[in-house]
N, C-alpha and C positions, 0 to 999 in steps of 0.2 A: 381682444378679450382676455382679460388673467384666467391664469388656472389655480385651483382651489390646492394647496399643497397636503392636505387631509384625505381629499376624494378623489385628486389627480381631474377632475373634471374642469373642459372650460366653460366659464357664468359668466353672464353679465356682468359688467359691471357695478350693478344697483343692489347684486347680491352682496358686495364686498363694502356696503354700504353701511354703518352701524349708526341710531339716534339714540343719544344719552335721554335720561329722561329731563333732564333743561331742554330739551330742543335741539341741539347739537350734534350735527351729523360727523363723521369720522370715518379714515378708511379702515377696516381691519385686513387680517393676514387670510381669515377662513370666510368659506363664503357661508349663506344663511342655514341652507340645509344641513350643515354641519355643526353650525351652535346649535341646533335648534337639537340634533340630537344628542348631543354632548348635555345640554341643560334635561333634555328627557331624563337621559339616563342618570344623572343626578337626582332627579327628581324622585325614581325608582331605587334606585341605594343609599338613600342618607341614614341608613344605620350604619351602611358598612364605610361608608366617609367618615361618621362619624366614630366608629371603632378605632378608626386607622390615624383618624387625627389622636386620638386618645391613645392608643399605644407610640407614636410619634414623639408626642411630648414626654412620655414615662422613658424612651429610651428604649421601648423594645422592637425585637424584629417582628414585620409585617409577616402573618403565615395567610395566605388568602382563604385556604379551606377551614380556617374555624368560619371564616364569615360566609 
């Protein structure tokens, strides 16, 4: 059984399992549990993504505490 290099946990293997939406299965590196919070918390800061892409492109440095 792989272990998750994000969670240090060993999964199945059906965790490390990814379906494009063609249908298309593929291995990835993390197992589920951990896109699945990685895409949460994306979900919960896309102002501050999107701040950070916005200052990224101007060339300025990232301060975390304005966001």
């Amino acid at each position: 059984m792989p272990i998750c290099p994000a969670c240090k946990k060993e999964r199945d293997e059906e965790a490390f399992i990814s379906t494009t939406t063609k249908g298309v299965r593929k291995v990835v590196k993390k197992c589920q549990p951990c896109r699945d919070t990685v895409k949460a918390w994306r979900e919960r800061n896309k102002e501050r993504i999107k701040a950070y892409n916005a200052g990224y492109k101007e060339g300025a440095v990232w301060d975390p505490e304005k966001h």
